[in-house]
C-alpha positions in Angstrom: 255.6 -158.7 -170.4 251.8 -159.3 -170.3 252.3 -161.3 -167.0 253.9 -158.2 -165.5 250.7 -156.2 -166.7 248.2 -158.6 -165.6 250.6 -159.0 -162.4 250.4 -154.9 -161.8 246.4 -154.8 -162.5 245.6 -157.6 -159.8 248.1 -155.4 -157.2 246.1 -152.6 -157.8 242.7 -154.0 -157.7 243.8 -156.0 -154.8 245.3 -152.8 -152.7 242.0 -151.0 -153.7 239.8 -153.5 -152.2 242.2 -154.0 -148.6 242.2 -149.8 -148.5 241.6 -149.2 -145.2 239.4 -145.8 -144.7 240.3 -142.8 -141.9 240.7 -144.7 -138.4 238.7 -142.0 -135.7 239.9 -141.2 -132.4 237.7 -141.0 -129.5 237.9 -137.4 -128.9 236.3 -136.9 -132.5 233.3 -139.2 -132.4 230.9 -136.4 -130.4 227.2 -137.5 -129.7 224.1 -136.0 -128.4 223.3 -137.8 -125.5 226.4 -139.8 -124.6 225.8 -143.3 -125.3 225.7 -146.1 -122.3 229.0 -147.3 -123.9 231.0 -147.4 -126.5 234.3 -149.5 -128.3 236.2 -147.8 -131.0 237.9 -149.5 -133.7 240.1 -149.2 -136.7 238.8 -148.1 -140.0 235.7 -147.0 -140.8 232.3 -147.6 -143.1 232.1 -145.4 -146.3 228.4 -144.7 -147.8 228.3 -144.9 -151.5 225.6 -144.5 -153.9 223.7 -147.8 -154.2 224.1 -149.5 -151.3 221.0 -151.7 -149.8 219.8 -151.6 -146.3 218.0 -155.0 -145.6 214.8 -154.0 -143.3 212.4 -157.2 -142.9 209.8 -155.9 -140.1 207.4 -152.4 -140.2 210.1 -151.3 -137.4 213.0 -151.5 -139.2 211.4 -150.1 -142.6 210.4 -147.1 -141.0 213.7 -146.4 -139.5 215.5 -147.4 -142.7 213.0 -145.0 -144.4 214.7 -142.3 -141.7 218.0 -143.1 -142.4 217.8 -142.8 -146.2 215.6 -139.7 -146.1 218.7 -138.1 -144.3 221.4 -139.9 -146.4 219.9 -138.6 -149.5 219.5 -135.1 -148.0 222.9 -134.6 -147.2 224.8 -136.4 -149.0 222.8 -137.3 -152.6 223.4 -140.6 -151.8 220.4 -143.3 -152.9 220.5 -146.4 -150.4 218.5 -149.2 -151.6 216.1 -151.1 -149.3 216.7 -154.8 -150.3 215.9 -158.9 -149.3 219.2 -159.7 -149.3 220.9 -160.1 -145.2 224.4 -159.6 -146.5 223.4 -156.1 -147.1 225.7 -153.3 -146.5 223.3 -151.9 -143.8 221.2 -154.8 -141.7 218.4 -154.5 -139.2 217.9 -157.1 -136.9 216.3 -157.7 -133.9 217.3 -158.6 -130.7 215.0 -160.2 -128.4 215.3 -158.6 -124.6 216.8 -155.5 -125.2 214.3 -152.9 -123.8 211.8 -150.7 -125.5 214.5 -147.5 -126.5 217.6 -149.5 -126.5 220.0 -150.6 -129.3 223.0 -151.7 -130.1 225.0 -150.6 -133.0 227.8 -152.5 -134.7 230.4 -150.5 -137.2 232.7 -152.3 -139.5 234.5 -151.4 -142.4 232.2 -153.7 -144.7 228.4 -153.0 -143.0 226.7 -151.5 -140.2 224.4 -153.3 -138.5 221.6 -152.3 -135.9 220.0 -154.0 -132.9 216.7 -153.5 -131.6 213.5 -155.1 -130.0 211.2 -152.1 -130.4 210.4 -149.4 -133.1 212.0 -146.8 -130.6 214.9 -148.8 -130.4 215.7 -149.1 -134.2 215.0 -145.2 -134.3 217.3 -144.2 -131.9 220.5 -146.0 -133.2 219.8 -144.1 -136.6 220.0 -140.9 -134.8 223.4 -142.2 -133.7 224.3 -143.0 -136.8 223.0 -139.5 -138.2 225.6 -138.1 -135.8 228.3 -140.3 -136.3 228.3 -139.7 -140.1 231.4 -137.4 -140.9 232.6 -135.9 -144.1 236.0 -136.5 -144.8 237.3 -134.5 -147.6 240.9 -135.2 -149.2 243.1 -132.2 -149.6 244.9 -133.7 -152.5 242.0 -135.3 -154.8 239.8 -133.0 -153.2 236.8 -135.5 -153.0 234.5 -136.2 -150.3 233.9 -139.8 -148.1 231.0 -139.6 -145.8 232.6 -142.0 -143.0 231.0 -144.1 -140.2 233.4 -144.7 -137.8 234.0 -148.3 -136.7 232.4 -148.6 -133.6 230.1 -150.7 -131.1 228.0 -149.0 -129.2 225.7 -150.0 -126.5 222.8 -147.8 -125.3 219.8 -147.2 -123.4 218.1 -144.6 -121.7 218.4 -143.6 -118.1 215.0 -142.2 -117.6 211.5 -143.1 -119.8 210.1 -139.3 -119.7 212.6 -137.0 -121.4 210.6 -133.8 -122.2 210.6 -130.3 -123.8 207.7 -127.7 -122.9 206.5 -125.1 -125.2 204.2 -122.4 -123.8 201.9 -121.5 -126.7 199.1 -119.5 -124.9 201.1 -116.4 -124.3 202.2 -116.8 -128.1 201.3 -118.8 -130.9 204.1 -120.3 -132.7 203.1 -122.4 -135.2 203.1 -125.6 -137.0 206.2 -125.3 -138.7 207.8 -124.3 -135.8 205.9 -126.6 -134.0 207.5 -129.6 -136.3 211.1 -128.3 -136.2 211.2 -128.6 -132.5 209.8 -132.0 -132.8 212.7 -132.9 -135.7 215.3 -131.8 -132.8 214.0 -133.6 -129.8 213.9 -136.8 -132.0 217.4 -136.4 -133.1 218.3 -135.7 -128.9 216.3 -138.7 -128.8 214.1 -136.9 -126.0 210.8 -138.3 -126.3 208.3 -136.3 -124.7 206.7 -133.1 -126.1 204.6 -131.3 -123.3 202.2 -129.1 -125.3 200.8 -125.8 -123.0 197.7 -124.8 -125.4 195.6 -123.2 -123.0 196.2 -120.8 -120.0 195.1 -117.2 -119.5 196.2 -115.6 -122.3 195.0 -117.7 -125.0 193.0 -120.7 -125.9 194.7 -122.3 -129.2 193.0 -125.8 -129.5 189.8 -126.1 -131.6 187.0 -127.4 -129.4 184.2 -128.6 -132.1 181.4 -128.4 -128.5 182.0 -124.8 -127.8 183.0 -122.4 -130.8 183.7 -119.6 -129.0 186.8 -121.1 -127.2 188.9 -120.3 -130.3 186.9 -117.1 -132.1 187.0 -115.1 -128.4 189.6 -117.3 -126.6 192.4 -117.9 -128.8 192.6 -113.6 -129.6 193.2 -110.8 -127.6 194.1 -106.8 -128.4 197.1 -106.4 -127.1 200.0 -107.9 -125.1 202.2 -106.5 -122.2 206.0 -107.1 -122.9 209.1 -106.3 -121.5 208.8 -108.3 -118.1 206.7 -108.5 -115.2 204.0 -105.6 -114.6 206.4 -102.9 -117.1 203.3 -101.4 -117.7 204.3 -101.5 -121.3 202.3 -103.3 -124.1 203.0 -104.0 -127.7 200.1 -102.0 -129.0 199.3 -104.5 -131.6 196.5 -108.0 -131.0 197.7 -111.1 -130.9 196.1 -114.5 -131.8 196.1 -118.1 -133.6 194.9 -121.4 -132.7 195.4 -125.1 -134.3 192.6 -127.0 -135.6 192.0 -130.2 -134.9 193.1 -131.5 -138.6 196.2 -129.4 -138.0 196.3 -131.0 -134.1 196.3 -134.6 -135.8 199.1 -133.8 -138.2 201.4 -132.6 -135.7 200.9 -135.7 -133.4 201.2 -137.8 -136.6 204.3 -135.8 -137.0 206.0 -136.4 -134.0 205.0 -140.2 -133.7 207.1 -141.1 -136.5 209.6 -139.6 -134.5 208.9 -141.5 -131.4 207.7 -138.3 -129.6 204.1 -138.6 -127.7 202.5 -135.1 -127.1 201.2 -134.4 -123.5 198.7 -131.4 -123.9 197.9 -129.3 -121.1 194.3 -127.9 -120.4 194.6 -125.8 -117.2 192.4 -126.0 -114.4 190.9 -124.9 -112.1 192.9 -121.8 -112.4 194.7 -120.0 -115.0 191.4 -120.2 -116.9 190.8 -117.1 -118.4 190.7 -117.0 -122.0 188.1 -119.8 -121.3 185.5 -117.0 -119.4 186.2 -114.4 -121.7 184.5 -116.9 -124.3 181.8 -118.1 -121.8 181.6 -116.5 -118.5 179.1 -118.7 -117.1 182.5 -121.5 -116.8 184.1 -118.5 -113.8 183.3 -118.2 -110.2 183.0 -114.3 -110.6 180.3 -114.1 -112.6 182.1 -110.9 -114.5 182.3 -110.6 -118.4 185.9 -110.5 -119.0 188.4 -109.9 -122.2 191.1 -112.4 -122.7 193.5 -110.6 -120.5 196.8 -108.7 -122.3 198.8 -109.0 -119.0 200.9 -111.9 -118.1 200.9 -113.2 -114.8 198.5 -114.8 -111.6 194.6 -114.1 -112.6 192.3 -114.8 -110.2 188.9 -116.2 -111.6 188.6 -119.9 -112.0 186.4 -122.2 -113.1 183.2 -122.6 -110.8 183.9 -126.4 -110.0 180.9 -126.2 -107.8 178.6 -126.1 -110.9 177.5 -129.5 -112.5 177.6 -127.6 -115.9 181.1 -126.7 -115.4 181.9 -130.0 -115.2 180.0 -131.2 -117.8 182.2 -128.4 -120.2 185.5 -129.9 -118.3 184.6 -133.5 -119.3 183.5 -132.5 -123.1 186.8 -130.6 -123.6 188.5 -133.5 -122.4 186.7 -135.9 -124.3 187.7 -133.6 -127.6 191.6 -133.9 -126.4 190.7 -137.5 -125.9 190.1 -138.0 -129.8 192.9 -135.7 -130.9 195.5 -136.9 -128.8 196.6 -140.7 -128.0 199.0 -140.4 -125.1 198.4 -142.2 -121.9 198.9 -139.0 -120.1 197.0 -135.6 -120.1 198.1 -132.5 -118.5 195.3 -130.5 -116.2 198.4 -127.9 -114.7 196.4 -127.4 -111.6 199.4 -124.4 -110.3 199.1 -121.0 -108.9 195.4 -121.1 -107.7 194.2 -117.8 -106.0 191.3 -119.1 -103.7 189.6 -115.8 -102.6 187.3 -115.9 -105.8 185.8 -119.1 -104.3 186.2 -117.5 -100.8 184.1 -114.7 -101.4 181.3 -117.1 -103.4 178.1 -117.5 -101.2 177.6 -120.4 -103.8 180.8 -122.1 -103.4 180.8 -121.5 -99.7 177.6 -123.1 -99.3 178.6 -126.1 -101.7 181.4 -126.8 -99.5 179.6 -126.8 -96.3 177.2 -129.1 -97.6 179.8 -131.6 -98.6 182.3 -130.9 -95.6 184.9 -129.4 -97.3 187.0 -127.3 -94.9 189.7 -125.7 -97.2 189.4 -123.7 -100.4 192.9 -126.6 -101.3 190.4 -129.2 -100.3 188.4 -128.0 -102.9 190.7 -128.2 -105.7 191.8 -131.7 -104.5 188.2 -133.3 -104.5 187.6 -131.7 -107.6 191.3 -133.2 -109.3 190.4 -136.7 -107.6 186.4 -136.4 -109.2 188.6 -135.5 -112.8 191.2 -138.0 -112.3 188.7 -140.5 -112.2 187.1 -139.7 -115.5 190.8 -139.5 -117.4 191.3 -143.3 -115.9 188.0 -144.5 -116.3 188.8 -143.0 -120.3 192.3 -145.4 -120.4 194.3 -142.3 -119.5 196.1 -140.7 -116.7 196.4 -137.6 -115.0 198.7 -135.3 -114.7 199.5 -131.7 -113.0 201.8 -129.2 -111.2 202.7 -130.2 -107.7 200.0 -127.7 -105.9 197.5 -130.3 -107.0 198.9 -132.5 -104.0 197.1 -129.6 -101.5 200.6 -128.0 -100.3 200.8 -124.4 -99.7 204.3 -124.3 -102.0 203.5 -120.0 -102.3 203.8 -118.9 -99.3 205.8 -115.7 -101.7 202.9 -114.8 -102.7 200.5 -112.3 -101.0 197.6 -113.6 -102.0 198.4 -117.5 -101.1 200.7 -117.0 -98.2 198.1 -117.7 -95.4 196.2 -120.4 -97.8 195.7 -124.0 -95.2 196.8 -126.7 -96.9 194.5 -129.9 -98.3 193.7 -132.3 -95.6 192.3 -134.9 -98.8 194.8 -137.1 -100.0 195.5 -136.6 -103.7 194.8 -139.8 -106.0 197.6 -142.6 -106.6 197.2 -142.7 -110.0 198.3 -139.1 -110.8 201.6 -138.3 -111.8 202.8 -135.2 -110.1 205.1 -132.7 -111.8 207.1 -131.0 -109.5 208.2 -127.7 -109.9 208.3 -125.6 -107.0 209.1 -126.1 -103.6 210.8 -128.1 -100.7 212.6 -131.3 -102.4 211.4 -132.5 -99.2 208.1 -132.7 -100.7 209.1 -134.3 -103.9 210.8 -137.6 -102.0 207.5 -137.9 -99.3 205.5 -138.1 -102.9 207.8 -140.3 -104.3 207.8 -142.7 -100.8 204.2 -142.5 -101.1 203.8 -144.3 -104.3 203.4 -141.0 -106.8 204.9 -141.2 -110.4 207.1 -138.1 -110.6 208.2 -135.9 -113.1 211.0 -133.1 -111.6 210.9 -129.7 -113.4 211.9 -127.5 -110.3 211.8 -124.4 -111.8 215.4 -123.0 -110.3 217.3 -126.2 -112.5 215.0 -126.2 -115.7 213.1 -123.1 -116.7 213.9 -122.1 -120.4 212.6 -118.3 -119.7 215.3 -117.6 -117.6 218.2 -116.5 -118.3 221.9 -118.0 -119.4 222.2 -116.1 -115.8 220.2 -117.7 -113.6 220.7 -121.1 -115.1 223.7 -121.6 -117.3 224.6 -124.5 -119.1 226.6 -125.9 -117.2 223.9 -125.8 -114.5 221.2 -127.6 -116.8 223.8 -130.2 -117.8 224.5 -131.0 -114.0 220.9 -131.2 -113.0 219.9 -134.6 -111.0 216.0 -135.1 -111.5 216.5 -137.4 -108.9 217.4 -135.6 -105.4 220.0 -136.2 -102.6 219.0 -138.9 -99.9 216.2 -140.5 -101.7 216.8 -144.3 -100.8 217.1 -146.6 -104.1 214.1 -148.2 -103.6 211.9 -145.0 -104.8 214.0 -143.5 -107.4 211.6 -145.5 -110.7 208.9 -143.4 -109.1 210.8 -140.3 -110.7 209.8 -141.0 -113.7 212.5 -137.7 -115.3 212.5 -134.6 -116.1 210.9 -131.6 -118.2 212.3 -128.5 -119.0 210.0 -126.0 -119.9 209.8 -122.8 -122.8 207.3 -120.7 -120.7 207.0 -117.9 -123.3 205.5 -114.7 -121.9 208.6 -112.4 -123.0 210.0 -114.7 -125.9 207.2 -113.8 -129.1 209.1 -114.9 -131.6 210.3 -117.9 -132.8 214.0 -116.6 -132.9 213.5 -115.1 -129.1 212.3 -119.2 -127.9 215.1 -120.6 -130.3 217.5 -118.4 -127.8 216.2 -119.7 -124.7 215.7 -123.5 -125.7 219.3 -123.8 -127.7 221.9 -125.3 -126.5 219.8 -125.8 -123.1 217.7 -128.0 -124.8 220.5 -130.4 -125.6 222.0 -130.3 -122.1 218.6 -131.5 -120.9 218.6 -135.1 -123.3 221.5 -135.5 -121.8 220.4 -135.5 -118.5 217.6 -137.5 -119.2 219.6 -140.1 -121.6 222.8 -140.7 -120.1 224.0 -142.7 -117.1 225.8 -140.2 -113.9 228.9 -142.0 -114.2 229.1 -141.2 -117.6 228.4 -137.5 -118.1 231.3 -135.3 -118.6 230.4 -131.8 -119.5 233.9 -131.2 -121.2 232.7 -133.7 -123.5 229.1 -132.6 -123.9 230.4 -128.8 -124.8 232.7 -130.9 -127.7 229.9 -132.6 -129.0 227.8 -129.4 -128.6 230.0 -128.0 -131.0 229.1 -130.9 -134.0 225.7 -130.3 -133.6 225.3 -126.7 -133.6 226.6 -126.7 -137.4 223.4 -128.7 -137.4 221.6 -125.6 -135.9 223.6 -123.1 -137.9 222.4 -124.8 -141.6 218.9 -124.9 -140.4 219.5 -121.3 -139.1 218.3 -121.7 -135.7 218.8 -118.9 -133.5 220.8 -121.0 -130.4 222.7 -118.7 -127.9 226.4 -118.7 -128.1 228.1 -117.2 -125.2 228.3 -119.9 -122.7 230.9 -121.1 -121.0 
């Protein structure tokens, strides 16, 4: 009798250790980008309470850090970090994978992630974030938060993977600021392309010249509806970031492997900048911070030594507050006439043979190009900078001669509008490219205009450039221009699910794109949305 007990306790203790956990299917593993590739096999991990994560280098610490900060969060689950390599969760690295790639390995007894680079080790937790799913029993009515057994091999298909968020038209805020960065890391897009100043509002702290943010960053009113409505909110609108707050927020998104390119516009779109100091404008003219949205037509006198003195303090200011390699001058939609009808400007350019009013603007970008490299940066702008007349819509620019000076090398050229054509001669010619064009990735227009299925199945790289230039197209952007979103809920709207269609253009390989899948994994990660209550629209197709 005893031997029969003892018999029946090691056949129970023996099935409970062999139990095999929930075997997944392909069609319900759904992630955000699409991995390179990926095996699936039977069974799956189960997280418990308890269980160590062995993390040896300052890379894999901070992305075990990640992974338990969400683990705990969602599930109450404490994992352990621990010295011992037979952990249940090991990071290792793996010498030539590239600096985002990983690989990820999914058994029933451990998972285990590969990586070279901090990126790297960051990027397979987001996976495994994703691939977590909670499998409660209808019978016991208990919950197992399940990894599915997979391997999974993945890298991305282009370095610059980028969201842009207008905040000169209207100041969002940190905390928005910060969720958007949480949701590009998890899209692992990498790229946050920060538009602080334009017209309608200076919003960066600029310890040289006060007045920047007390006159620039405010104005008394705003114009709303859509393009000259004639209709205004009635109410003043302002805010600005100081630099501690500036610091935070960079902080803030390099933990999440997300490098902030801020964007100081010039020599155009200046405004906010004259209303504080009108000596910086061609004019000469006091001006407010203007209240309508649109093409204004002062600029910065570039003719004036202490103009560019002003340019190269501000600079040296975003220098200090912001690390990346690259820094934004826009450089788009610059009306000429003020500098045509300048006796000064007229003069200076005759003295220094300077035949166009776009020969203007490209000595001046080469002359400021040259002090962003000779800092250990590198300049970037909107595709006008390369002298092309690309508005020949507009009234003002249509008859504008284009640049005979050849734009720098060493500037990256973010293209937006215009003749593809123009994109691959830049791109033969040696140019670093970053493709935005406007019709494909504009988050201000509508679901319309460009619907999701249109974002998904944007190309950065265009039809009939030969092989040999496409690693000068460097990605893509898409961009949250927010003159008629306000709120936060009005930019959630636009951005959501867009956003995600985007990472997946920049992340995933051509051949494996499939938007009947992406709309299925859409689905997984707009419960995601919905608990953090983000306003995404919902009536695509």
């Amino acid at each position: 009798m005893k031997f029969f007990i003892y018999t029946l306790i090691g056949l129970i203790s023996l099935t409970s250790c062999t139990e095999k956990n929930k075997t997944f299917t392909t069609s319900e593993i759904a992630l955000l980008p699409k991995p390179a590739s990926m095996d699936l096999s039977e069974a799956s991990f189960a997280l418990k309470d308890g269980q160590q994560i062995f993390a040896d280098t300052k890379a894999q610490q901070a992305a075990a850090k990640n992974l338990q900060d969400f683990v705990d969060e969602t599930t109450g689950f404490k994992l352990k970090t621990s010295s011992d390599k037979n952990a249940s969760i090991i990071f290792q690295q793996k010498e030539g994978l590239e600096k985002e790639a990983y690989e990820l390995v999914v058994t029933p007894k451990n998972i285990t992630v590969y990586a070279n680079h901090d990126a790297g080790y960051f990027y397979a937790v987001q996976t495994i974030k994703q691939l977590i799913s909670n499998e409660t029993s209808e019978t016991t009515n208990t919950t197992k938060h399940l990894v599915p057994s997979v391997t999974i091999n993945d890298n991305p298909r282009f370095k610059w993977r980028a969201y842009m968020l207008d905040e000169s038209r209207y100041f969002h805020g940190e905390a928005f600021v910060k969720q958007m960065l949480d949701q590009m890391a998890l899209l692992k897009m990498n790229t946050f392309h920060w538009h602080l100043i334009d017209d309608a509002g200076w919003r960066v702290e600029i310890k040289k010249y006060p007045l920047l943010t007390k006159v620039g960053a405010f104005r008394k009113d705003s114009e709303i509806g859509t393009w000259k409505s004639g209709k205004t909110s009635g109410e003043p609108h302002g805010g600005f970031y100081t630099q501690e707050q500036i610091k935070d927020i960079v902080a803030y998104a390099a933990e999440r492997h997300i490098n902030i390119v801020p964007e100081f516009e010039m020599p155009g779109h200046s405004s906010a900048a004259i209303a504080a100091y009108t000596w910086l404008g061609t004019a000469g003219v006091d001006i407010d911070v203007p209240i309508k949205f649109g093409r204004l037509y002062d600029n910065y006198d570039v003719t004036k030594p202490e103009v560019i003195t002003f340019i190269k303090d501000v600079l040296l200011e975003l220098f200090e507050l912001f690390p990346s390699e690259v820094i934004h001058i826009g450089g788009d939609e610059v009306g000429y006439k003020v500098w045509e009808d300048s006796k000064s400007v007229q003069k200076y350019m005759k003295a220094n043979n300077i035949k166009t009013p776009a020969d203007l603007q490209v000595d001046f970008t080469n002359k400021i190009s040259k002090f962003i490299e000779e800092n250990g940066r590198r300049m970037m702008g909107w595709n006008e900078i390369l002298g092309k007349n690309i508005h020949k819509d507009f009234g003002e620019k249509q008859n504008d001669k284009e640049a005979e000076t050849e734009l720098a090398k060493n500037v990256i050229v973010h293209f937006w509008k215009g003749d593809l054509n123009l994109l691959t001669d830049a791109a033969k010619k040696g140019y670093g490219i970053v493709n935005s064009i406007h019709s494909s990735t504009y988050l201000d227009y509508s679901y319309k205009s460009i619907p999701l299925e249109k974002a998904y199945d944007f190309n950065p790289i265009p039809d009939g450039l030969d092989a040999q230039y496409h690693d000068n197209i460097y990605g893509l952007g898409c961009q949250m221009w927010s003159e008629w979103t306000p709120t936060n809920a009005d930019v959630e709207r636009q951005s959501f699910p867009r956003i995600a269609a985007y990472a997946e253009v920049g992340w995933t390989q051509l051949e494996n794109k499939d938007y009947n899948s992406f709309k299925t994994a859409l689905k997984k990660i707009q419960t995601h949305w919905d608990d953090l209550g983000i306003n995404y629209y919902k009536d695509y197709k």
